[in-house]
Backbone as JSON Lines, residues from 0, in Angstrom:
{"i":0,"aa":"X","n":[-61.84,24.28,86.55],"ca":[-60.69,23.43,86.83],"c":[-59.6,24.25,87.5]}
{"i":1,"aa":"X","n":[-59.12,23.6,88.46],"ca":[-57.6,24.34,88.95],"c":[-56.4,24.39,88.16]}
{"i":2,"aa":"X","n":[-55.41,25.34,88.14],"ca":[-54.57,25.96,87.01],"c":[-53.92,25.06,87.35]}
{"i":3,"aa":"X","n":[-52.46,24.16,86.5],"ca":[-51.79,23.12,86.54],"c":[-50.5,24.15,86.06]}
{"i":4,"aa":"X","n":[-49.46,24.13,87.21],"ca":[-48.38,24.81,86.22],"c":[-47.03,23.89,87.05]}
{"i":5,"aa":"X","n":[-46.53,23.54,88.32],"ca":[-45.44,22.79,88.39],"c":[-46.19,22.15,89.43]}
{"i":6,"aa":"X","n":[-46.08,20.48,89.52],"ca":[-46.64,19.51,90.13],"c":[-45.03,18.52,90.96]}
{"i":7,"aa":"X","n":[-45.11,19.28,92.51],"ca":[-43.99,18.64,93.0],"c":[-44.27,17.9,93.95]}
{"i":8,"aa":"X","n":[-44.64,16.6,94.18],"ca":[-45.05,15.58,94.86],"c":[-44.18,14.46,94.65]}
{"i":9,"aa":"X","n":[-44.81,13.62,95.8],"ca":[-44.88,11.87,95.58],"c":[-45.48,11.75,94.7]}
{"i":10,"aa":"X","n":[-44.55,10.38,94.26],"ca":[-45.31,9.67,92.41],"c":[-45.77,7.94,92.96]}
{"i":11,"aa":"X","n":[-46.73,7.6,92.52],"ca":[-47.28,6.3,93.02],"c":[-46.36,5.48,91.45]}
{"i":12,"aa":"X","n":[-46.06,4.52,91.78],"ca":[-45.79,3.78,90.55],"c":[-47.05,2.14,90.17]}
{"i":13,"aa":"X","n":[-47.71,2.39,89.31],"ca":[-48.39,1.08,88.9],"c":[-47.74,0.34,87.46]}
{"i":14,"aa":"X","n":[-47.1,-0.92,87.87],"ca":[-46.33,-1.08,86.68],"c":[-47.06,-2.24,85.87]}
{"i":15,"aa":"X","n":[-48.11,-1.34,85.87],"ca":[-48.98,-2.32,84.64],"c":[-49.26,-2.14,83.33]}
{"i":16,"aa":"X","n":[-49.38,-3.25,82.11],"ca":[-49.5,-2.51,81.04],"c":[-51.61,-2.86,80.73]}
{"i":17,"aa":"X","n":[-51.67,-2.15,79.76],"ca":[-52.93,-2.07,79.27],"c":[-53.72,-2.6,80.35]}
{"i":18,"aa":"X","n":[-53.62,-1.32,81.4],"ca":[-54.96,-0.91,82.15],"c":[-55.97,0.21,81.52]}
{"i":19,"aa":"X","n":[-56.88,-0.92,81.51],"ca":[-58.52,-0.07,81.21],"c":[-59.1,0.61,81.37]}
{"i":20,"aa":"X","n":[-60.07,0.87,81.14],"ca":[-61.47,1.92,81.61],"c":[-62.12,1.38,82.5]}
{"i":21,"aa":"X","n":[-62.38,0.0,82.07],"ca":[-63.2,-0.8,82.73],"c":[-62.43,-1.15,84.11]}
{"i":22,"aa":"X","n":[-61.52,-0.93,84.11],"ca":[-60.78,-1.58,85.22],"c":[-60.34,-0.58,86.38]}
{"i":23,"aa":"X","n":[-60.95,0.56,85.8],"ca":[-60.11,2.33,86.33],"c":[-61.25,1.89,86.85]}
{"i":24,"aa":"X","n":[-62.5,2.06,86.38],"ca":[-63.53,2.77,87.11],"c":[-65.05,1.31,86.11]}
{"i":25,"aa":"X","n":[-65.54,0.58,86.97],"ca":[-66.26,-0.21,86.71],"c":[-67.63,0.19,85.41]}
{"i":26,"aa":"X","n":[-68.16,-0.46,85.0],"ca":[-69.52,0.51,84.24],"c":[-70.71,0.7,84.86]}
{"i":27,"aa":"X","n":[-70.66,-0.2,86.56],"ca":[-71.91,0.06,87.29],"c":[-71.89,1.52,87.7]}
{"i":28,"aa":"X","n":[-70.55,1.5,88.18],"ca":[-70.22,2.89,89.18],"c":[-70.43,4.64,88.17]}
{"i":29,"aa":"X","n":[-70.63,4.12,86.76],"ca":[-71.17,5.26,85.95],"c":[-72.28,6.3,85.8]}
{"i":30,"aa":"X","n":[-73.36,5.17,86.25],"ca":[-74.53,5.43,85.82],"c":[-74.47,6.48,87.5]}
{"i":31,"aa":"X","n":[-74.69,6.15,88.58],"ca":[-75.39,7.3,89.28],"c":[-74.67,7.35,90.53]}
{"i":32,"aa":"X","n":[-73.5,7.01,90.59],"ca":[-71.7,7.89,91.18],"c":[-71.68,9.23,90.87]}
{"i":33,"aa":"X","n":[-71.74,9.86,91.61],"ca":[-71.68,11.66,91.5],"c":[-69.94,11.71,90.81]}
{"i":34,"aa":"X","n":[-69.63,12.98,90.16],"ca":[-68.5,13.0,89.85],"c":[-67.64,12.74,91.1]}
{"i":35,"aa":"X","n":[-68.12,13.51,91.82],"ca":[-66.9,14.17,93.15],"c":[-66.74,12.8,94.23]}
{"i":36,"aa":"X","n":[-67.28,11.37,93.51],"ca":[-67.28,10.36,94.58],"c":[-66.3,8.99,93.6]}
{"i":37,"aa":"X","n":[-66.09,9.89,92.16],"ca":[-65.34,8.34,91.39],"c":[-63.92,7.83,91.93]}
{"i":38,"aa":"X","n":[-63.36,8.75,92.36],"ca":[-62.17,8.46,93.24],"c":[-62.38,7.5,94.51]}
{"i":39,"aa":"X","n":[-63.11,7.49,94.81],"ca":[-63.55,6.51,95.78],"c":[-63.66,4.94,94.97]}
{"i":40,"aa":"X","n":[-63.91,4.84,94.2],"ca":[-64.37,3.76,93.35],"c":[-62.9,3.11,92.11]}
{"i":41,"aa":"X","n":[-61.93,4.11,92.12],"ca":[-61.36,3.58,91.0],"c":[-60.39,2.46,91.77]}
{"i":42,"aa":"X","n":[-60.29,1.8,90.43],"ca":[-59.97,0.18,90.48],"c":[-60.13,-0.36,91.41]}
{"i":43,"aa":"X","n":[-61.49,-0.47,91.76],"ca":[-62.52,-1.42,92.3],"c":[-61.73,-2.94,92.14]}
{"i":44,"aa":"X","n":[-62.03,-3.61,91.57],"ca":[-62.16,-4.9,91.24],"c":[-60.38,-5.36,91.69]}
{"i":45,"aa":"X","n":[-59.42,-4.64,91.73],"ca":[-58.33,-4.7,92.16],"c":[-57.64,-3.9,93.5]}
{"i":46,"aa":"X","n":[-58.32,-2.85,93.52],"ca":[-57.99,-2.01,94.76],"c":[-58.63,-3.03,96.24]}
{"i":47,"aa":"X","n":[-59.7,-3.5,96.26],"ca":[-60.03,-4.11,97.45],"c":[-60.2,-5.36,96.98]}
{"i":48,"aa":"X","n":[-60.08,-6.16,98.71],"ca":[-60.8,-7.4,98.81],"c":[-62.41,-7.57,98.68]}
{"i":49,"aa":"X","n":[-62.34,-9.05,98.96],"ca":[-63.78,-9.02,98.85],"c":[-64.07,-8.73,100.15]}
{"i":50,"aa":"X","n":[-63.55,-8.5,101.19],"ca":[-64.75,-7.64,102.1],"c":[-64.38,-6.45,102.07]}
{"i":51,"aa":"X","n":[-64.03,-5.78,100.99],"ca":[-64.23,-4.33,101.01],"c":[-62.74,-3.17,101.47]}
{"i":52,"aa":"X","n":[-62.3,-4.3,101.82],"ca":[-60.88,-3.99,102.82],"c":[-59.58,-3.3,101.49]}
{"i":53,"aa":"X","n":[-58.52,-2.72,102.01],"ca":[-57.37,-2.4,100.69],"c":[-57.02,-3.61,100.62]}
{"i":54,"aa":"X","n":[-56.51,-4.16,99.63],"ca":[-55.87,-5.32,99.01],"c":[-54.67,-4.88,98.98]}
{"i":55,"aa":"X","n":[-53.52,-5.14,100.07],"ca":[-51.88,-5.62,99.55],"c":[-50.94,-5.76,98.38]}
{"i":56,"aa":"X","n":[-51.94,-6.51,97.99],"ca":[-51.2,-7.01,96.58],"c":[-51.52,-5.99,95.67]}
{"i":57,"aa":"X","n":[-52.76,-4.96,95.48],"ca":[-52.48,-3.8,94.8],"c":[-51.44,-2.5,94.7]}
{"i":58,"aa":"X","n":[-50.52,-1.98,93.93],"ca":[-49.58,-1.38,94.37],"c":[-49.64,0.0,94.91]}
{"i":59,"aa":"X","n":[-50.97,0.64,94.05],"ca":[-51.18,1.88,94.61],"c":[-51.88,1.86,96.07]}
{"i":60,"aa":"X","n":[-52.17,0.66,96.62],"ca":[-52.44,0.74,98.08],"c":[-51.11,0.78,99.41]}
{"i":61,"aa":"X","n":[-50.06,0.9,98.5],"ca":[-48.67,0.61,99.35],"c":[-48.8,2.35,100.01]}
{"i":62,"aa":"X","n":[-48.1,1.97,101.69],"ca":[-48.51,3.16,101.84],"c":[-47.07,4.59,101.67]}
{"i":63,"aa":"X","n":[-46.4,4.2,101.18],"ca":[-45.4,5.25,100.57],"c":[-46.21,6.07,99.73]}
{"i":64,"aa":"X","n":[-47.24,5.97,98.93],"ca":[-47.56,6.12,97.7],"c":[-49.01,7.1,97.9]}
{"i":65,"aa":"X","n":[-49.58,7.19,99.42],"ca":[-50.27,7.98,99.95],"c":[-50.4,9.2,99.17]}
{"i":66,"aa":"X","n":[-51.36,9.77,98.77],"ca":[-50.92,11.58,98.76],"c":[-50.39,11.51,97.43]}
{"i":67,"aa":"X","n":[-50.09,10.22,96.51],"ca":[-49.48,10.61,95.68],"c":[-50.26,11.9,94.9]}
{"i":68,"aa":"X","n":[-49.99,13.08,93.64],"ca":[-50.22,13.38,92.78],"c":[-49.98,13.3,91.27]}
{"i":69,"aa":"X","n":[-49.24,12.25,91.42],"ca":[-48.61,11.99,90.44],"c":[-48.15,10.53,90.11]}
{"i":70,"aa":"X","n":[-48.91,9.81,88.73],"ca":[-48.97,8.48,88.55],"c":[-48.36,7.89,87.17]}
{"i":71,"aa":"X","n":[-47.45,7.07,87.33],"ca":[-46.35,6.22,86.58],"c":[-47.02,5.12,86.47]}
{"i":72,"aa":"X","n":[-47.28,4.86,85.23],"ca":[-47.97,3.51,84.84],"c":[-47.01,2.77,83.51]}
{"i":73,"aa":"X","n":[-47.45,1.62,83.15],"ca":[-47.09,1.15,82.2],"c":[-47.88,1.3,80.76]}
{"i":74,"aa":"X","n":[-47.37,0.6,79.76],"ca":[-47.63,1.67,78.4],"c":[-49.28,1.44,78.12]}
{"i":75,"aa":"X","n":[-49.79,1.49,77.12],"ca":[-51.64,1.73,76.62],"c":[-52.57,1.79,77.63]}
{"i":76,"aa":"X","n":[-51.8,2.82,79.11],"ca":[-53.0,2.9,80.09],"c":[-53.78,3.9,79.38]}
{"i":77,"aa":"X","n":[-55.53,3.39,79.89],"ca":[-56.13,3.91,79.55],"c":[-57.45,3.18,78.78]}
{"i":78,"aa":"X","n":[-56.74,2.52,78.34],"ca":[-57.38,1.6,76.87],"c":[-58.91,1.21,76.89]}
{"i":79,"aa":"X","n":[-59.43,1.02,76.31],"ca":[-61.01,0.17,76.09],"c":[-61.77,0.84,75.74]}
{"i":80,"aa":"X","n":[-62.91,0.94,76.65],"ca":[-64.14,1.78,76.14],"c":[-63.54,3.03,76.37]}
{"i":81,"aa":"X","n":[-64.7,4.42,76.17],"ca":[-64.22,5.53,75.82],"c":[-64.98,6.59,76.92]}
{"i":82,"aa":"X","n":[-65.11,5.96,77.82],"ca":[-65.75,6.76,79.17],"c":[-64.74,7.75,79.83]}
{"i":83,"aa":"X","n":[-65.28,8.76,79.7],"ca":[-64.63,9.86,80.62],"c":[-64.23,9.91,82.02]}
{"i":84,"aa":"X","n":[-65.47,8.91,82.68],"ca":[-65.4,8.87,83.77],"c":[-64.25,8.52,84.35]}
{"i":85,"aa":"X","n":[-63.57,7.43,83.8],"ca":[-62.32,6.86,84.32],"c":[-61.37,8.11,84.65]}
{"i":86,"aa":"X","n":[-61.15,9.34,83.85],"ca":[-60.57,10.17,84.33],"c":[-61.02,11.29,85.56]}
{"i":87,"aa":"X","n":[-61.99,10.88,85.53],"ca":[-62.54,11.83,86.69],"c":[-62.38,10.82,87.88]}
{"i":88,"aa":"X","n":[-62.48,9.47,87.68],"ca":[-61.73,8.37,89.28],"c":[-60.53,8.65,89.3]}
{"i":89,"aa":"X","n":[-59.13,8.55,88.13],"ca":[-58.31,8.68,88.29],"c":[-58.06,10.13,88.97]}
{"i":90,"aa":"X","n":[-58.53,11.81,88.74],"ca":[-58.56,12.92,89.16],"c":[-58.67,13.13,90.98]}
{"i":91,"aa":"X","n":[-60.32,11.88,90.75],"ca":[-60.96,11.55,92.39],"c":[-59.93,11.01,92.97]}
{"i":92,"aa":"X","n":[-58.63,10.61,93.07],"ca":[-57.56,10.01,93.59],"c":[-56.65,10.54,93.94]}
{"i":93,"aa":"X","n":[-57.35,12.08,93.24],"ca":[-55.77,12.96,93.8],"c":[-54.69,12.87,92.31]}
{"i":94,"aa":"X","n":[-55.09,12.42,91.45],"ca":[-53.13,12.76,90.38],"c":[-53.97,14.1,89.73]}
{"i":95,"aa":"X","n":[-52.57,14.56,89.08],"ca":[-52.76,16.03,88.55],"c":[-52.29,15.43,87.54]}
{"i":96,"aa":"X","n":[-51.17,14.39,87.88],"ca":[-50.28,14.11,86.34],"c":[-50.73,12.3,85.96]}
{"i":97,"aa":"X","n":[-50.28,11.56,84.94],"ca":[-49.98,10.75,84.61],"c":[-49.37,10.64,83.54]}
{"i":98,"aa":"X","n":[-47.97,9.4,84.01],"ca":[-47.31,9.56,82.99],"c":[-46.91,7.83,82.73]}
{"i":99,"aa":"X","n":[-46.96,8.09,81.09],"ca":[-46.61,6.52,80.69],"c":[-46.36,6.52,79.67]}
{"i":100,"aa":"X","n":[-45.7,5.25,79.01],"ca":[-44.89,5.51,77.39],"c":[-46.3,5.39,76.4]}
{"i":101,"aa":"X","n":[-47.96,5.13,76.7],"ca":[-48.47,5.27,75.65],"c":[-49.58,5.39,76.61]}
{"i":102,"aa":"X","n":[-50.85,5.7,75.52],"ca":[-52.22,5.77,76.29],"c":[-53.43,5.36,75.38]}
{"i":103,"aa":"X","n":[-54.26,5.17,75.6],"ca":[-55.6,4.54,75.14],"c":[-55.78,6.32,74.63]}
{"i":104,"aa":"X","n":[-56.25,6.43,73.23],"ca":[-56.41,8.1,72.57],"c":[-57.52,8.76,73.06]}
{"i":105,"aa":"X","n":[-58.61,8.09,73.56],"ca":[-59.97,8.73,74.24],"c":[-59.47,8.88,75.36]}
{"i":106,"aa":"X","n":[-58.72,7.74,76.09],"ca":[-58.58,8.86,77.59],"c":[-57.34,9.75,77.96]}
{"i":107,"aa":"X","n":[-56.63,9.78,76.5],"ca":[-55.83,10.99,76.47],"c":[-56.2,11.89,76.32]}
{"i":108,"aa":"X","n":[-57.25,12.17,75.42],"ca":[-57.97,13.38,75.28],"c":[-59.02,13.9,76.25]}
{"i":109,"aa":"X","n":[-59.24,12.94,76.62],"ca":[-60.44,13.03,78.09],"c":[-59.17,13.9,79.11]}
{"i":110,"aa":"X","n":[-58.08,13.35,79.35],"ca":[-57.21,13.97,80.58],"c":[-57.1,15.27,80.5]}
{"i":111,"aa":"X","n":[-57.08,16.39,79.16],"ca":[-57.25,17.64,78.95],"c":[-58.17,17.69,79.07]}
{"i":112,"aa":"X","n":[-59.39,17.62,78.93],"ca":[-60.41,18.35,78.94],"c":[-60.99,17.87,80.62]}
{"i":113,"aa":"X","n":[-60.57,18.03,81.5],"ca":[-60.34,17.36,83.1],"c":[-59.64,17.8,83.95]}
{"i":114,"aa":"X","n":[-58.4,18.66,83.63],"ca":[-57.79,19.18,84.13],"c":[-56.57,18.24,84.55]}
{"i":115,"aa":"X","n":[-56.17,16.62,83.7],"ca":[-55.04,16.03,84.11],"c":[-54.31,15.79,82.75]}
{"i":116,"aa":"X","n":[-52.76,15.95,83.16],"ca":[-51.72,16.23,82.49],"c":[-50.89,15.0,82.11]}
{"i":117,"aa":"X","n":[-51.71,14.61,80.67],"ca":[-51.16,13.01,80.63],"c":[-49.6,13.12,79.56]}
{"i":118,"aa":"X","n":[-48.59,12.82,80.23],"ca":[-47.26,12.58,79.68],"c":[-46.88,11.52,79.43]}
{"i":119,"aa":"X","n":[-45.91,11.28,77.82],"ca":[-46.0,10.43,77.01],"c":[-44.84,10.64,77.12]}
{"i":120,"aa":"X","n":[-43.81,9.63,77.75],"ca":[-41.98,9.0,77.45],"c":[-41.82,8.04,76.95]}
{"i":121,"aa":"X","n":[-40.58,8.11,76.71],"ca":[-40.4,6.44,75.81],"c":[-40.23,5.41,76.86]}
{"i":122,"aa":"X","n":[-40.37,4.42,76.65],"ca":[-40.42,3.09,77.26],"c":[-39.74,3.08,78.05]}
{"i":123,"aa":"X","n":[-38.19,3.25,77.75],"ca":[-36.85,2.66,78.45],"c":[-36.93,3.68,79.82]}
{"i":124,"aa":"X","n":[-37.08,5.07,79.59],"ca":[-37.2,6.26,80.81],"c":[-38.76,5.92,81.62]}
{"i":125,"aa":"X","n":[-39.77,5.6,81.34],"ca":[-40.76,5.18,82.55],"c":[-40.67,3.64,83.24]}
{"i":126,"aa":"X","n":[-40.15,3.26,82.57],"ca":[-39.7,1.57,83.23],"c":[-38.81,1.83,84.47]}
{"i":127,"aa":"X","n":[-37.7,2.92,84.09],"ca":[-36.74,3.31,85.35],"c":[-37.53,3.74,86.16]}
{"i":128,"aa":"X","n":[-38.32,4.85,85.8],"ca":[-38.96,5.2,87.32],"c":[-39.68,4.09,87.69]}
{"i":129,"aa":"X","n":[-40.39,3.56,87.05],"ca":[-41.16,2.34,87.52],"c":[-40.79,1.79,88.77]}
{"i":130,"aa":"X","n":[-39.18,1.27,87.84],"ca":[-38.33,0.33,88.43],"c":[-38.2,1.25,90.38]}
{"i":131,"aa":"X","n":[-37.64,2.44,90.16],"ca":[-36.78,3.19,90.81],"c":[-38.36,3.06,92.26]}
{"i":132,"aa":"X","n":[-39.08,4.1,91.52],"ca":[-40.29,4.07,92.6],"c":[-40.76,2.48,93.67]}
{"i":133,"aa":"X","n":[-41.09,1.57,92.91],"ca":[-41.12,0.65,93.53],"c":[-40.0,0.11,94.29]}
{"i":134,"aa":"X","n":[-39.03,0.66,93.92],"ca":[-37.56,-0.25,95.34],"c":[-37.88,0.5,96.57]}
{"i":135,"aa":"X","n":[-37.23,-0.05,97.71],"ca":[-37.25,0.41,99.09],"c":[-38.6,0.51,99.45]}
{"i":136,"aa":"X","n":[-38.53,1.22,100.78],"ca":[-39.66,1.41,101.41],"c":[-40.13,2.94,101.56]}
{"i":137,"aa":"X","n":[-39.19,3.31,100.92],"ca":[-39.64,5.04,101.16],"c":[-40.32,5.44,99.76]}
{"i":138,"aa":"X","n":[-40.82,6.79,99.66],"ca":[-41.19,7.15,98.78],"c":[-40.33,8.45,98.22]}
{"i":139,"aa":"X","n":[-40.63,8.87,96.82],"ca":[-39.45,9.33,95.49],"c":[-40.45,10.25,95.15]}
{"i":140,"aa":"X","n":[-39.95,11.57,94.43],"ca":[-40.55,12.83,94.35],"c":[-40.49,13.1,93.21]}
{"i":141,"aa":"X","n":[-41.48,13.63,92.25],"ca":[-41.01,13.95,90.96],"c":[-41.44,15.0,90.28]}
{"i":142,"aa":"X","n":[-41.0,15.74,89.42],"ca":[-41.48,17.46,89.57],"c":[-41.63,17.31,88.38]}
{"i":143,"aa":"X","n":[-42.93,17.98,87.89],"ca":[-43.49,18.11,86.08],"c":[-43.58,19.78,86.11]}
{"i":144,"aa":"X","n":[-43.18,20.43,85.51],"ca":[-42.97,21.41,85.52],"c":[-43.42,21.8,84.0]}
{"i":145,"aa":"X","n":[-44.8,21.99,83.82],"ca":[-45.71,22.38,82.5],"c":[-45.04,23.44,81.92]}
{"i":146,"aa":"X","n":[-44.63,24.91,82.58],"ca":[-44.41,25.71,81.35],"c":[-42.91,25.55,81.4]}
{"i":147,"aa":"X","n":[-42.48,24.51,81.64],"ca":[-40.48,23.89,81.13],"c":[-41.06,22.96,79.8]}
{"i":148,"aa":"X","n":[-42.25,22.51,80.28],"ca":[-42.76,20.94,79.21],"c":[-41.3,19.7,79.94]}
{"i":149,"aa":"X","n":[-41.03,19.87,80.97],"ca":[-39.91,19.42,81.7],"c":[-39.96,18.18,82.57]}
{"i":150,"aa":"X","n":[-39.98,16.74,83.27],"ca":[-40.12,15.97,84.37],"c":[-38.95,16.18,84.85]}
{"i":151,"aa":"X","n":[-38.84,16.0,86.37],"ca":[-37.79,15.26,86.91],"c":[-37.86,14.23,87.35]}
{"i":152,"aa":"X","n":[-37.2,13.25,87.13],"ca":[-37.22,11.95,87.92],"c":[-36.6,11.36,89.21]}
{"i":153,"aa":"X","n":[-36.96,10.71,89.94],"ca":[-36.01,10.57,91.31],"c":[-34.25,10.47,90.87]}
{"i":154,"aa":"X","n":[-34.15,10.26,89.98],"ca":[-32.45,10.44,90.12],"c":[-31.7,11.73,89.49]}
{"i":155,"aa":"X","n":[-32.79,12.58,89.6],"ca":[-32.48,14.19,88.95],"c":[-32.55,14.44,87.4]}
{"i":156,"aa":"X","n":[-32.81,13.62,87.04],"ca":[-32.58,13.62,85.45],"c":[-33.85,14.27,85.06]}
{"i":157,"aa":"X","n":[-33.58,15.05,83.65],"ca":[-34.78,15.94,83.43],"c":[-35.23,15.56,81.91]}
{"i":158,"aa":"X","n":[-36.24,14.93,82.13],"ca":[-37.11,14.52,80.49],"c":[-37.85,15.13,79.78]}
{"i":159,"aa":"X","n":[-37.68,16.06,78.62],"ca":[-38.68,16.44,77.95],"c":[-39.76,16.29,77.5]}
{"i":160,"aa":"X","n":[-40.79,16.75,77.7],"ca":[-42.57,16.1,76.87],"c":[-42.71,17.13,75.81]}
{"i":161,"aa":"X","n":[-43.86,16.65,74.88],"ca":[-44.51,17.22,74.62],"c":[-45.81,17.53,74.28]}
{"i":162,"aa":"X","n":[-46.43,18.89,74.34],"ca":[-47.8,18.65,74.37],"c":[-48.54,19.95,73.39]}
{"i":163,"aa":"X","n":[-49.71,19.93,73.15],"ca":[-50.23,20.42,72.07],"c":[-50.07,22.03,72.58]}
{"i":164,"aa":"X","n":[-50.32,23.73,71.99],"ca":[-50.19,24.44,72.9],"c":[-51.29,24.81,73.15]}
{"i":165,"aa":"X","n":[-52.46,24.72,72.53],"ca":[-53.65,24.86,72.85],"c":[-53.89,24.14,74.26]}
{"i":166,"aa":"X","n":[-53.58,22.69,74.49],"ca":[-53.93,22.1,75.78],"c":[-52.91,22.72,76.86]}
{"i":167,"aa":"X","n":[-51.9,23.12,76.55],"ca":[-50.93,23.91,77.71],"c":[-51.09,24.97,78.08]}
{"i":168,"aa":"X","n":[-52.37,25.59,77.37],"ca":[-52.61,27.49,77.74],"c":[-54.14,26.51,78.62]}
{"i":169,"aa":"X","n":[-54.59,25.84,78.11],"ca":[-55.99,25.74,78.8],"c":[-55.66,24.93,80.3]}
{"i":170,"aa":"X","n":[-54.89,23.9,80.69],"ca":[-53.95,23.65,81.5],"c":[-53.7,24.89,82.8]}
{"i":171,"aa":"X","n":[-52.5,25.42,81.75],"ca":[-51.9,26.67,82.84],"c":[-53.3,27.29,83.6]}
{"i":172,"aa":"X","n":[-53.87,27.82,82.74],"ca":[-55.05,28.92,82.78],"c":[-56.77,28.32,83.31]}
{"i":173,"aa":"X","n":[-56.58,26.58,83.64],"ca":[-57.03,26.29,84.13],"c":[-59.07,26.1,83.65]}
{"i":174,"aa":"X","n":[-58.42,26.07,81.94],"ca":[-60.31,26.01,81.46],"c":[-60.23,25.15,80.76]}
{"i":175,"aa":"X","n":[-61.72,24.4,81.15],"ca":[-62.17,23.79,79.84],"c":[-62.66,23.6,78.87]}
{"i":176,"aa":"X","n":[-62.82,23.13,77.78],"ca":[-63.29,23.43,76.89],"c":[-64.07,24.62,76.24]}
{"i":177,"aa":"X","n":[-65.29,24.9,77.72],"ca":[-66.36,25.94,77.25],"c":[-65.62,27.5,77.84]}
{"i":178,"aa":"X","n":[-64.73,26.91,78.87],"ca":[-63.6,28.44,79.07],"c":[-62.92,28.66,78.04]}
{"i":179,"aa":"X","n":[-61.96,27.95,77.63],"ca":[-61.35,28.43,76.11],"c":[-62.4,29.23,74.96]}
{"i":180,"aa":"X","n":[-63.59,28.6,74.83],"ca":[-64.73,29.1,73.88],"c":[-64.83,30.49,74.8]}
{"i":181,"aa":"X","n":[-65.04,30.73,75.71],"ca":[-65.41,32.06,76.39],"c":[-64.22,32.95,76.52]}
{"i":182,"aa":"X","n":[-63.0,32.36,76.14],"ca":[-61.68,33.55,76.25],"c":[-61.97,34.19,74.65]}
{"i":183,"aa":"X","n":[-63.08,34.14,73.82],"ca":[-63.16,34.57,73.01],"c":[-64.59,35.02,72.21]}
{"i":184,"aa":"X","n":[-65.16,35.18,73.76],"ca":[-66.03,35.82,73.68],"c":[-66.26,37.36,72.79]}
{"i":185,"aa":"X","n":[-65.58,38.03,72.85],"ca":[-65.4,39.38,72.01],"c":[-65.7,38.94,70.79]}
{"i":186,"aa":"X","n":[-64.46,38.64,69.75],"ca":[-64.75,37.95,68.76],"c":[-66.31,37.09,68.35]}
{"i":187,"aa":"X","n":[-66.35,36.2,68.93],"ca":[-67.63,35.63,68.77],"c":[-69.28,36.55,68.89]}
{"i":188,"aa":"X","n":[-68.84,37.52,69.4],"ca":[-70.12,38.55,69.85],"c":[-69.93,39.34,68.73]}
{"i":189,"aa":"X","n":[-68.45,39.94,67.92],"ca":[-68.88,40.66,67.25],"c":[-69.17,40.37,65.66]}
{"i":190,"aa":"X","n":[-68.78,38.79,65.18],"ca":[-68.81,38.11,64.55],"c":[-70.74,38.01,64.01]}
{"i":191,"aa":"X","n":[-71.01,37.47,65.22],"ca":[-72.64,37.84,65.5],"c":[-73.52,39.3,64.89]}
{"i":192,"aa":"X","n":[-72.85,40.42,65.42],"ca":[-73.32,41.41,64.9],"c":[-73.3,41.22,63.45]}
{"i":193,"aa":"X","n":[-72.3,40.95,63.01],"ca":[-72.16,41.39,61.34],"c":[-73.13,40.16,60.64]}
{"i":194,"aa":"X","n":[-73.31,39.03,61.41],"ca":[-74.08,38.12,61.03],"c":[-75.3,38.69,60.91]}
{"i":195,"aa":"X","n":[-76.17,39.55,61.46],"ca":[-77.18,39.77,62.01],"c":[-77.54,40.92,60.75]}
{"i":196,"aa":"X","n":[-76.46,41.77,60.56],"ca":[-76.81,42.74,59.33],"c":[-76.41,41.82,58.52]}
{"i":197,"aa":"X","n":[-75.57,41.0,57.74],"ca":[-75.54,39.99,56.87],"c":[-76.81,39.31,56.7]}
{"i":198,"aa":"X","n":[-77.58,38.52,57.66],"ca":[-78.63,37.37,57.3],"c":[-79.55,37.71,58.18]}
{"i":199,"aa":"X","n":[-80.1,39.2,58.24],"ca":[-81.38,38.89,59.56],"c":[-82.22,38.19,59.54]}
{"i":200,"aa":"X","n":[-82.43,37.4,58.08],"ca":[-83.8,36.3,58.83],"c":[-83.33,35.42,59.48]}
{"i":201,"aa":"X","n":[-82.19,35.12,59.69],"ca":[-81.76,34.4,60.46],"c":[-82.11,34.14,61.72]}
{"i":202,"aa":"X","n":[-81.49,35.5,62.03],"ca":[-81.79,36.24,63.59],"c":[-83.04,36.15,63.96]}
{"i":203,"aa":"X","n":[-84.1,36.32,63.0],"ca":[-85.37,37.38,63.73],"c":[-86.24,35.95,63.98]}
């Protein structure tokens, strides 16, 4: 995974509440969608028309919102079944971050172990950006700044998160799961040895 330490981009705003799994990323597109193609596919069923075309009326197709890396949603995104994949469409799309006042708990935990940085504000502060992102025709910049645990929002204001520190060293440092297990490789090898004079039938 690539190291995540300050994310200063365009922010797409989707001001929806309890978006899905099913709705991120379909259950056909699971089975034999390569990882590196789910971004292509997420929110299918709303991202296009039926001939295939961007749909208008979807918001992350507005084109301010291009390039975003960074995604403002409304509260229990995430929710339903417990497929990973959805975070690897949402990833395939380009965000590093997402942020919203709540999340479905499997694909919060899915977003660490993925390399995306899911931030949890209260209601009243993501509704503004919501609000803020969607006015005009231009697009609004917003800076997450991991080792502050810091956002900025388009009107300069700076919001605190917080996040576990185990997921903020693996984050920064850019591993997952089986990298964290391998930053402790030493330990674990010599742990082994003493196992080995402890219980050799183990071993043998």
């Amino acid at each position: 995974m690539d190291p995540l330490r300050v994310v200063r981009s365009t922010a797409a705003a989707l001001p929806w509440s309890n978006v899905d799994t099913d709705m991120i990323i379909r259950v056909e597109r699971c089975v034999r969608t390569p990882r590196a193609e789910m971004g292509r596919w997420a929110f299918e069923m709303a991202r296009f028309d039926a001939a295939g075309r961007d749909d208008p009326a979807f918001p992350l197709n507005q084109e301010k919102f291009r390039g975003a890396q960074i995604l403002v949603a409304g509260e229990n995104f995430g929710c339903g079944s417990s497929r990973e994949m959805a975070v690897w469409a949402i990833a395939g799309m380009g965000f590093r971050c997402v942020v919203a006042p709540s999340f479905g708990d499997i694909f919060y935990n899915n977003c660490f172990q993925n390399g995306v940085l899911a931030i949890r504000l209260p209601k009243p502060v993501v509704d503004g950006m919501l609000r803020a992102l969607g006015a005009g025709p231009a697009a609004l910049e917003l800076t997450v700044d991991l080792p502050a645990q810091a956002l900025t929002a388009p009107d300069g204001e700076m919001h605190a998160f917080d996040i576990d520190a185990l997921r903020k060293k693996a984050l920064l440092e850019g591993l997952d799961a089986i990298g964290v297990t391998l930053t402790r490789d030493r330990l674990i090898s010599a742990w082994q040895e003493q196992d080995r004079t402890r219980r050799p039938w183990v071993w043998s």
